[in-house]
N, C-alpha and C positions, 0 to 999 in steps of 0.2 A: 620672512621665514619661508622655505622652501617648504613644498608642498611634501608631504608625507607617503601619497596615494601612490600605487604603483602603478604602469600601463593596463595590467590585468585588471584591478579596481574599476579607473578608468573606463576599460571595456563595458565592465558590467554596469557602470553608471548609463553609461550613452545606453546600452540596450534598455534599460528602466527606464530612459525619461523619454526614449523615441515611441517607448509603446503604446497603442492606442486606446483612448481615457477610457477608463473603466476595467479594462481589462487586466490580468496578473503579467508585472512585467517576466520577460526572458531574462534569467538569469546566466551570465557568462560563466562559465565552470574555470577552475586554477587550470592554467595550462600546464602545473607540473600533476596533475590529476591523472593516472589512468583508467581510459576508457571505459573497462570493465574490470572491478578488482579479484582479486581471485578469491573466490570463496571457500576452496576448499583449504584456505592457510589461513584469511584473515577473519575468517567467520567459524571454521569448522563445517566439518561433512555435513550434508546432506541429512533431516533427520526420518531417515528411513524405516519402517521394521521389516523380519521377512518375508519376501514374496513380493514387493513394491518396486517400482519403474523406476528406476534412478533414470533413465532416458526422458519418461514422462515429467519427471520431477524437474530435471535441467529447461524441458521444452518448456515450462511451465514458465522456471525461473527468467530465462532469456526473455519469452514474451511480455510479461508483468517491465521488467527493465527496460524494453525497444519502448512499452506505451507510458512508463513513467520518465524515460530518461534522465536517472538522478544525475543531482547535477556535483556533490560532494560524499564525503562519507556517512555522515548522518543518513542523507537519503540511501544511502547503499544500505546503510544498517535497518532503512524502515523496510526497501523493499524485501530485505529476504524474508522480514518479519511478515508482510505484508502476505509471501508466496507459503513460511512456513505455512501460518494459519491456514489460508485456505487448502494447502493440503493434510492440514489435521479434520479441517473440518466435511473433505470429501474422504478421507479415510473413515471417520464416525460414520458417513453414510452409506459407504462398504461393510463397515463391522452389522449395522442395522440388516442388511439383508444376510448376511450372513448369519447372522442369529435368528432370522426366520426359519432357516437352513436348514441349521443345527439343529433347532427344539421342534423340528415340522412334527416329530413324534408324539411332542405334548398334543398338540392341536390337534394331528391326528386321532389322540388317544378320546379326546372330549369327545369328538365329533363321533365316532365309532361303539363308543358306551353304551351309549341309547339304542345300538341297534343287535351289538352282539355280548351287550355284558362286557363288566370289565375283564376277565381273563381272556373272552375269545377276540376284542380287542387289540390284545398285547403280542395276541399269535398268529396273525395275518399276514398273508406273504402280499407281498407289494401287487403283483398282477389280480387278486385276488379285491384287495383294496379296492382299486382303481375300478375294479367292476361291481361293488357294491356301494360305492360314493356314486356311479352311475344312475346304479338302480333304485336310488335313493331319490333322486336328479341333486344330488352332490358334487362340486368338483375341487380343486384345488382350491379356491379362494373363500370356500369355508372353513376349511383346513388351516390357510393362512389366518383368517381370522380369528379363529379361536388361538393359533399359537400367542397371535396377537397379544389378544387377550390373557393370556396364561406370563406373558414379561411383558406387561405392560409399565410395569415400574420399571425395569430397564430401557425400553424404549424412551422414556421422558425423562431417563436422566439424561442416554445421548443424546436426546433433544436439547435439551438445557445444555449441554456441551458444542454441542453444533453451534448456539446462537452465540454461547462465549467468545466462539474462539471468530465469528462473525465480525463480533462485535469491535473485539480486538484488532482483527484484518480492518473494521472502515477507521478506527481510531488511528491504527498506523498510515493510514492514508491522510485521514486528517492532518497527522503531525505535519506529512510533506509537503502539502498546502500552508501549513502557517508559516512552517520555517522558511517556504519561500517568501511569502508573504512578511516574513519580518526580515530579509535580507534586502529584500528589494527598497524598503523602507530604508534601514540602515544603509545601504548605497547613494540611496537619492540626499540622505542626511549629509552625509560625507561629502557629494556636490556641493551643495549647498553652501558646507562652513567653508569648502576650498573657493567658490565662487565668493564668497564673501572675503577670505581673506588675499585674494587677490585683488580684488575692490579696494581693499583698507594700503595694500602695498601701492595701489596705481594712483591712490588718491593723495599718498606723503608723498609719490614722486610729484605730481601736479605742484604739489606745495612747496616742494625746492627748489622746482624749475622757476615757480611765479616768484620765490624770494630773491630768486640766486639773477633771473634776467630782467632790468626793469624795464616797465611797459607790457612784459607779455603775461599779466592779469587775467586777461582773456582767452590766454591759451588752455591753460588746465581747466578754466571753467566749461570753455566749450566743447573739452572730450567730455567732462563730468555730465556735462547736458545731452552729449550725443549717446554716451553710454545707458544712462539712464532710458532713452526712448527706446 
């Protein structure tokens, strides 16, 4: 029975069993694969919101891709997964200062109570601040802190959000390690039954030739001995 495996198979068997022991063999990629697929048809755009680097986002993409090298679609699908996440989860850490930003007023407001009452607190001109967080020996990072303080519970859910989307990014990496990990497996299996079922073909020729020529007994036996060593 003819062999089923096609050259490319082939390929990728030789590169699994020439690899060195221990190590995750190279897998051969389909040669009808392209290179890089297009993401913005077969994945969908980019997921942006506004104000964000599509430019950054791409440099991102590309890089993760050159150091992962997928080698099919699956891996194409982990790594955008892989780039969304980490830029969800450097976006959460943009939102985080930014709502420092935003609420500096709350923190402000704490930190200024104690000195000028809450009304005269709330009616401070900024230059005015700055010189009595001074004269305080006050500076920005009490300020910070108390905002801190004041959405603390917002801060530890984007916390808890941040490590999701983490967790998720090393999970999709995971996946591309196993999947290569069980291809390389399933390649070397495929060797295997084909080396065997070439053995099983070369061994009924043996047996035809030894029926069909008499006296050469010896002949099939002594490939079957050679082959074997």
């Amino acid at each position: 029975m003819p062999s089923a495996l096609s050259p490319v198979i082939r390929a990728a068997i030789s590169a699994t069993t020439s690899a060195t022991p221990g190590a995750t063999p190279a897998i051969a990629a389909p040669a009808n694969l392209p290179a890089t697929l297009a993401h913005g048809t077969v994945f969908g755009p980019p997921p942006l919101v506004a104000g964000e680097d599509a430019a950054a986002y791409e440099a991102l993409r590309a890089r993760v891709a050159v150091a992962v090298a997928p080698a099919d679609v699956l891996e194409e699908m982990w790594v955008r997964d892989v780039v969304d996440l980490d830029w969800e989860a450097q976006r959460l850490r943009r939102l985080q200062a930014a709502l420092l930003r935003v609420a500096a007023h709350e923190g402000l407001a704490v930190v200024l109570t104690p000195l000028l009452g809450l009304s005269g607190a709330h009616d401070l001109a900024a230059r005015r601040v700055r010189a009595l967080l001074a004269a305080a020996g006050l500076g920005q990072d009490a300020v910070t802190a108390q905002t801190f303080a004041a959405r603390i519970g917002d801060f530890d859910r984007i916390d808890r959000m941040i490590m999701q989307a983490e967790s998720r990014r090393a999970a999709a990496l995971h996946e591309i390690e196993f999947h290569r990990v069980l291809l390389a497996q399933a390649l070397r299996e495929a060797l295997a039954a084909e080396h065997a079922e070439y053995e099983d073909q070369e061994d009924e020729a043996d047996e035809a030739f030894d029926g069909a020529v008499p006296g050469s007994h010896s002949h099939g036996a002594g490939r079957r001995v050679r082959r074997d060593q």
